[in-house]
C-alpha positions as CSV (number, residue, x, y, z in Angstrom):
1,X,-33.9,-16.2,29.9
2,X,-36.9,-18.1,31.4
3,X,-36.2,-19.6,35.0
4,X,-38.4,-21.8,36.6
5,X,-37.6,-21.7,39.7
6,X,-37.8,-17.9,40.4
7,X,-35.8,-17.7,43.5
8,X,-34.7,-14.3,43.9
9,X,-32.4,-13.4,46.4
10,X,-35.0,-11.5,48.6
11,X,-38.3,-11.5,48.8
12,X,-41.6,-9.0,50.2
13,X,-40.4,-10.4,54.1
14,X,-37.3,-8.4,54.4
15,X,-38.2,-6.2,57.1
16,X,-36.6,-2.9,55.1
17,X,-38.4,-3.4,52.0
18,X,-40.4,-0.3,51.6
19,X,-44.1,-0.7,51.5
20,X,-44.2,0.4,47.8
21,X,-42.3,-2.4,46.4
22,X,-43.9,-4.7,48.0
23,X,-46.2,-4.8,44.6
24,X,-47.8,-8.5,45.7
25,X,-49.2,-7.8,48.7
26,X,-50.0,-4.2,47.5
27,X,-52.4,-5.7,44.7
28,X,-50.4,-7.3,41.5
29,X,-51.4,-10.6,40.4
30,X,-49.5,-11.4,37.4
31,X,-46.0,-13.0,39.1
32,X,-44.4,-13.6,36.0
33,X,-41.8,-10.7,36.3
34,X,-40.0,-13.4,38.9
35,X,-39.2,-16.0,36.5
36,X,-36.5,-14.4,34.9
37,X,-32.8,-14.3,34.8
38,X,-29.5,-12.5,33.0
39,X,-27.6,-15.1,31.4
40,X,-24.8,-13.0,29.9
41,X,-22.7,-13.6,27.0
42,X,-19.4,-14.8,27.0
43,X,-19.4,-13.8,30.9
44,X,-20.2,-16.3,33.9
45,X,-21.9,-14.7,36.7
46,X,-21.8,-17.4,40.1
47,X,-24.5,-17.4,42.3
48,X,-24.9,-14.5,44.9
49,X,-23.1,-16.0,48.1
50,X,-24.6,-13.8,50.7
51,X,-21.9,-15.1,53.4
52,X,-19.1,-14.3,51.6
53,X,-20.0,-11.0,50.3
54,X,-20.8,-9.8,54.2
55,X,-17.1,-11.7,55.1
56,X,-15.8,-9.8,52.2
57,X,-17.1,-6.1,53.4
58,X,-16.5,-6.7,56.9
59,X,-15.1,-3.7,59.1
60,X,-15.9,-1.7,56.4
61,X,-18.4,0.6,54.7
62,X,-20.5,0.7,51.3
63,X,-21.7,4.0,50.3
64,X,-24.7,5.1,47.9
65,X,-25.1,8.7,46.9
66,X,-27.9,9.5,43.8
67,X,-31.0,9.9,43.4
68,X,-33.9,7.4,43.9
69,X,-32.8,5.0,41.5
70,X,-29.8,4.4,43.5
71,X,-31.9,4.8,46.4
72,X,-33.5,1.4,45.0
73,X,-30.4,-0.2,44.7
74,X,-29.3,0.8,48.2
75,X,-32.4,-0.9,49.5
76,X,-31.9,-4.2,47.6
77,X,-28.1,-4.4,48.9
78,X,-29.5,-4.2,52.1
79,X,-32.2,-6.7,51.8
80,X,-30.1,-9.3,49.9
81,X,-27.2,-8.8,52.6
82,X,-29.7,-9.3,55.5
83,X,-31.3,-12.2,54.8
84,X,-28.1,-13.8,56.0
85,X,-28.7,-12.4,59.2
86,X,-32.6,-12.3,59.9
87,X,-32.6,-14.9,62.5
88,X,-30.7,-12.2,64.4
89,X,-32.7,-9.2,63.2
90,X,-31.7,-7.0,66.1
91,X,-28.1,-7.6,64.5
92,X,-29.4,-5.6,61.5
93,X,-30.6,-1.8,62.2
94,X,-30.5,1.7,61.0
95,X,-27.9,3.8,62.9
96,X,-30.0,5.9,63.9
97,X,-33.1,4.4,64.9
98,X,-35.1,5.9,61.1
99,X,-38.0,4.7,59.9
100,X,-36.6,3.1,56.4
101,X,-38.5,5.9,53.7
102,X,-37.9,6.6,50.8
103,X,-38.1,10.2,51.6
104,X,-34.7,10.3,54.1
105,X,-31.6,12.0,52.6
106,X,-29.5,10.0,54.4
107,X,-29.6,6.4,56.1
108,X,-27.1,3.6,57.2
109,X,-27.9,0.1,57.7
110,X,-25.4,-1.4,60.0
111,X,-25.0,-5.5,59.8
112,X,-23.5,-5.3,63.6
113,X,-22.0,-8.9,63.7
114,X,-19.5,-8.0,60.2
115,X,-19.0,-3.9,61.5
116,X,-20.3,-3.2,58.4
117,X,-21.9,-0.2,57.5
118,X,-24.1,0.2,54.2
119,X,-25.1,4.1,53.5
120,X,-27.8,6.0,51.4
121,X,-27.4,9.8,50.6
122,X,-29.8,11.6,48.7
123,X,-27.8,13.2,45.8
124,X,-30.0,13.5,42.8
125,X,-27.4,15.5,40.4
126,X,-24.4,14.4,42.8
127,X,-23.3,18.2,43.0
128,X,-24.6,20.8,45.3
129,X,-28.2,22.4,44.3
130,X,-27.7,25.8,46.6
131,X,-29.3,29.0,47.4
132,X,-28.3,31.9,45.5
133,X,-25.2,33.8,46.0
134,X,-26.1,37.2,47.5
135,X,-25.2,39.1,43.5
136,X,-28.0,36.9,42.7
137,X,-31.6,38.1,43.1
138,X,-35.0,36.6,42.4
139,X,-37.3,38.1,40.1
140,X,-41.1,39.2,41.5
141,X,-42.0,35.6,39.5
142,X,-39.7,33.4,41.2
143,X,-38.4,32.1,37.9
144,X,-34.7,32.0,39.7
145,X,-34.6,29.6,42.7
146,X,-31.4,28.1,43.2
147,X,-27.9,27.6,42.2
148,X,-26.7,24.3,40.6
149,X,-23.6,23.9,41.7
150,X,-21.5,21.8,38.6
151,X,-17.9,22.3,40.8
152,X,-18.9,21.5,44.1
153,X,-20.0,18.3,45.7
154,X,-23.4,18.0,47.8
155,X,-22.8,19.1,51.7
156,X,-23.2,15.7,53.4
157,X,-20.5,14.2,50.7
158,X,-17.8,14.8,53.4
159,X,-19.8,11.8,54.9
160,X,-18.9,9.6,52.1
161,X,-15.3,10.3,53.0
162,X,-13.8,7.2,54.0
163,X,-16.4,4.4,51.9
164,X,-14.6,1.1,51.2
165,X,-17.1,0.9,48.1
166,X,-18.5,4.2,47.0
167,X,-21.5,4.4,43.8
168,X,-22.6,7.0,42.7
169,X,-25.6,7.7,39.8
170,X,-27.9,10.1,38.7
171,X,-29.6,11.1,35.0
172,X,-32.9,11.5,36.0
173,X,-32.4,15.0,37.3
174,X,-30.6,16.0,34.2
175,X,-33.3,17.8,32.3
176,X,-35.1,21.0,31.7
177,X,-38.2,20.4,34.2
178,X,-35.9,20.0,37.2
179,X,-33.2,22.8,36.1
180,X,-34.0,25.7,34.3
181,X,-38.3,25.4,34.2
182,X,-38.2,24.8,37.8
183,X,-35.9,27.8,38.2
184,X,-32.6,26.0,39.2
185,X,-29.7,27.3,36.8
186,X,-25.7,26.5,36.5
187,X,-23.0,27.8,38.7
188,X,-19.5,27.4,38.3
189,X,-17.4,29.0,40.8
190,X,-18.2,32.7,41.8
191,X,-20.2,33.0,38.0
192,X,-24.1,32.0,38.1
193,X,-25.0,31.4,34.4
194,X,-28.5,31.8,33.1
195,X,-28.0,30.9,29.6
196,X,-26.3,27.7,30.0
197,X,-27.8,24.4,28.6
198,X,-27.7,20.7,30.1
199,X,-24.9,20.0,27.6
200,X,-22.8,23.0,28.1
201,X,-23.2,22.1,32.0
202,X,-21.2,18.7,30.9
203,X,-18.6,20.3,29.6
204,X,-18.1,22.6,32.6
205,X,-18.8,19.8,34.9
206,X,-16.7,18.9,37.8
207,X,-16.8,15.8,40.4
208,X,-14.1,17.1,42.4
209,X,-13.3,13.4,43.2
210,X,-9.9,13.2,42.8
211,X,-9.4,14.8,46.7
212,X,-7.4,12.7,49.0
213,X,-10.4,11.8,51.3
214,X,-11.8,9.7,48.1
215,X,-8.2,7.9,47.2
216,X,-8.9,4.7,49.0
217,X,-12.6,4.1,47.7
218,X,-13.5,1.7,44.7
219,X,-15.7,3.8,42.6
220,X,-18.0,3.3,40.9
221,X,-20.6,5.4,38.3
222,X,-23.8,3.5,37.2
223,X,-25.6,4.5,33.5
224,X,-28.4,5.9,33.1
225,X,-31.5,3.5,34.2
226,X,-34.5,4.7,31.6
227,X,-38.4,5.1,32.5
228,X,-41.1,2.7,30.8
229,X,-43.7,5.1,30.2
230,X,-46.0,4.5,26.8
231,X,-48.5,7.0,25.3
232,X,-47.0,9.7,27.3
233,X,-43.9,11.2,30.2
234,X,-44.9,10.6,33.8
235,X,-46.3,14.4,33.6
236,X,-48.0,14.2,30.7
237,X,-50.5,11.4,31.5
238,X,-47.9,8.4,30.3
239,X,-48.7,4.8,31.7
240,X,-46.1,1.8,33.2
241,X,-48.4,-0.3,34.1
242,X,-49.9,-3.3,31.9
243,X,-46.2,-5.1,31.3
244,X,-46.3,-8.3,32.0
245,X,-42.8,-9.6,30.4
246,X,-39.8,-8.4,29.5
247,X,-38.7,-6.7,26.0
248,X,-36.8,-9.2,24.1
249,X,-35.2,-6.0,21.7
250,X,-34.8,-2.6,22.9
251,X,-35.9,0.5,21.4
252,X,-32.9,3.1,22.4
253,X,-33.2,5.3,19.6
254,X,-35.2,7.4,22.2
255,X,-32.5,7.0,24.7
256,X,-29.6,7.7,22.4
257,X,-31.1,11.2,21.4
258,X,-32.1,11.7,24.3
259,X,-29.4,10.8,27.4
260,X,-26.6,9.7,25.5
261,X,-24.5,12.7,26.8
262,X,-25.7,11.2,30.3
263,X,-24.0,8.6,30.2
264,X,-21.2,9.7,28.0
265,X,-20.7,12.5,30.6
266,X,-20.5,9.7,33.4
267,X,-18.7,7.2,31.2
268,X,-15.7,10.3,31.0
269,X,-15.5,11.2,34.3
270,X,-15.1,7.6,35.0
271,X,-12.3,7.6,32.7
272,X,-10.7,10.8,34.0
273,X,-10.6,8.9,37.9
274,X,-8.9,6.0,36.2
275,X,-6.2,8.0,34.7
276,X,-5.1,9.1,37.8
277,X,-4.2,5.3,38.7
278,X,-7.6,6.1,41.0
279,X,-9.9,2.8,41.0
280,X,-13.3,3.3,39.5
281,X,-15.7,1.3,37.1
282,X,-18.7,2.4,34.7
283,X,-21.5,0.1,35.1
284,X,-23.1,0.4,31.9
285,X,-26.8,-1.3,32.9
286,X,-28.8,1.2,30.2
287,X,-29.6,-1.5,27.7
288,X,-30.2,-4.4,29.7
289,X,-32.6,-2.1,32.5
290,X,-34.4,-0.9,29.2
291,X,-35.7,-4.9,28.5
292,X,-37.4,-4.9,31.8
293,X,-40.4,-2.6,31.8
294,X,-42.5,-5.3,33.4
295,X,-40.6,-4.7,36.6
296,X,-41.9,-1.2,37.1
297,X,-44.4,-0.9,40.3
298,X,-46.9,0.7,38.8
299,X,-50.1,0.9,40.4
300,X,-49.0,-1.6,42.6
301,X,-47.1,0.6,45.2
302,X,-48.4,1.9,48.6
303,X,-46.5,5.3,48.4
304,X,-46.5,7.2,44.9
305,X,-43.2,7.8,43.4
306,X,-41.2,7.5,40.2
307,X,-42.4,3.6,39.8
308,X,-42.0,3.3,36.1
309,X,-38.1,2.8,36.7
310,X,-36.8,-0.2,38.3
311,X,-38.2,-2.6,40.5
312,X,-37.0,-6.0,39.3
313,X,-36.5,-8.1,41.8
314,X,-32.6,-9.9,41.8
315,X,-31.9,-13.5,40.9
316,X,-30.0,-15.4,43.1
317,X,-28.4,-17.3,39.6
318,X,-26.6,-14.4,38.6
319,X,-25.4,-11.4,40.3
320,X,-23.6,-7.9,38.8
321,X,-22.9,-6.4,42.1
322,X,-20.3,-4.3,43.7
C-alpha cells in the first residue's frame, strides 16, 4: 500500500551499507520505490522497535548462511540494528577488522554494548561444493570440476554451531548453469553421480541438521526470492532496470514450473526439523518479493552483481523479521 511518509528503517548513511545499494547516490532518480509498505491481511505487524529487538538478542548470536540473497538480508539486519547505536559507532564493528564486501565468505558484526554477535557465511547451496574424491578424475576438457556434496554441510558450518537465531536460504544456485554445465555434479556419501538431475538431488538431499550442536537454535529456512529480469536471463541479455513501481498481481506461473521443488524441497526439510520437536519456521516471502521488481539496483550499483533480486529497502510500519 502507498505510504507517504516513506521512512524506512535505514537509510544510504549506515556506514555498512555496501556501495552498490546505495542506488541514490550511485545515480537513480526515480525515489518512488520508498513509498511503500506491507500491510498484510488478517495479520498485524507493529512497528520495528530497534531497542527492543537488540534487548531481546543480547548475549547472544544471529547467524546467516546462503548465498547473496541472504547475504542482503544479513546486511539490512545489521543496518536496521545499528542505527540504534550510531552515536556510538565504535560500539558497532566487524570482528575482525574486514572491509564490509560483498565478496567475504564470512563476516560478524558485533553490537559490543548488547554482546551481540550478528554473522554472514557464504553458503550458496548450504551443503559442501568439494573437490573430487581421488576415484574421481577430470576429463582432458575439464567438464568434471567438483563434488556437490547433498549429505554434508559446508566446512565453516561448525561455526554456526551455537547461533541463538540461525537462517538459512538458497535457490539461486539450484540450476543447471552452476551444477552440471559448470562441471559441478552430485555426491552422496562415497558415490559421485553423473547422471543425477536437480530433482533427483532433492530427493537424496540431506541438511544433517538434526546434530546436537544445532538443538538450541531457532531455525529458520527462507523461500525462494525470484529475479526480475524481462526480455531475457541475466546471461542472455535480460534487463531489471526501468521499474519504477511495484506489481500489483504476480505472474508465478514461471516460478511454479520453474522452482516450485525449491521451495517445496526447503518447505520439507523444514517440516522434517519440526517433527523432531526441533524449532524451525519456513518463511514463505516468494509471492510477495515477486511484486517488487522496482526494488532491484539495476544500473544503479557501484559493484556488479546479481541486482535484479532484492533491494527494497524496509519500512519501519511493518516488520517480518526473525
Amino acid at each position: 500500500m502507498d505510504d507517504d511518509a516513506g521512512v524506512t528503517a535505514y537509510t544510504e548513511d549506515c556506514p555498512f551499507l555496501d556501495p552498490g545499494f546505495r542506488c541514490t547516490r550511485n545515480g537513480r532518480r526515480n525515489d518512488s520505490f520508498r513509498y511503500w509498505r506491507w500491510w498484510p491481511h488478517r495479520c498485524h505487524l507493529p512497528k520495528f522497535n530497534v531497542t527492543e529487538m537488540l534487548e531481546r538478542s543480547r548475549n547472544g548470536r544471529i547467524v546467516f548462511a546462503g548465498d547473496s540473497i541472504g547475504r542482503n538480508q544479513w546486511e539490512s539486519m545489521v543496518c536496521m540494528l545499528a542505527g540504534a547505536s550510531l552515536a556510538g559507532a565504535s560500539r558497532v564493528y566487524e570482528q575482525s577488522g574486514k572491509p564490509i564486501s560483498r565478496h567475504k565468505g564470512y563476516l560478524s558484526m558485533v553490537f559490543a554494548d548488547y554482546n551481540l554477535s550478528v554473522e554472514y557465511y557464504r553458503a550458496p547451496m548450504v551443503v559442501m561444493v568439494d573437490r573430487l574424491p581421488t576415484n574421481v578424475t577430470s576429463d582432458a576438457g575439464g567438464s568434471v570440476r567438483r563434488a556437490i556434496r547433498l549429505d554434508v554441510l559446508p566446512r565453516h558450518a561448525d561455526r554456526w554451531a551455537g547461533a541463538d537465531v540461525l537462517v538459512l536460504n538458497t535457490g539461486h544456485w539450484w540450476n543447471v548453469h552452476k551444477t552440471a554445465k559448470a562441471g559441478n555434479y552430485f555426491m552422496v556419501g562415497n558415490r559421485f553421480n553423473k547422471s543425477m538431475d536437480l530433482k533427483e538431488a532433492d530427493t537424496m538431499k540431506n541438511w544433517e541438521l538434526r546434530s546436537a550442536q544445532f538443538s538450541k537454535s531457532y531455525l529458520f529456512f527462507r523461500s525462494y526470492s525470484p529475479s526480475h529480469y524481462s526480455n531475457g536471463t541475466w546471461n542472455t541479455g535480460g534487463s531489471c532496470a526501468g521499474q519504477q513501481d511495484p506489481l500489483t498481481t504476480t505472474t508465478t506461473d514461471h516460478l511454479d514450473e520453474e522452482y516450485s521443488w525449491i521451495n517445496a524441497m526447503i518447505a520439507k526439510t523444514t517440516e522434517g526439523i519440526r517433527t523432531q520437536g526441533r524449532k524451525a519456521r519456513f518463511l514463505s516471502i516468494t509471492h510477495m518479493t515477486e511484486l517488487r521488481p522496482d526494488g532491484a539496483s539495476s544500473r544503479h550499483q557501484w559493484l556488479q552483481s546479481s541486482g535484479a533480486s532484492g533491494g527494497v529497502p524496509i519500512r519501519t510500519p511493518r516488520f517480518h523479521g526473525v
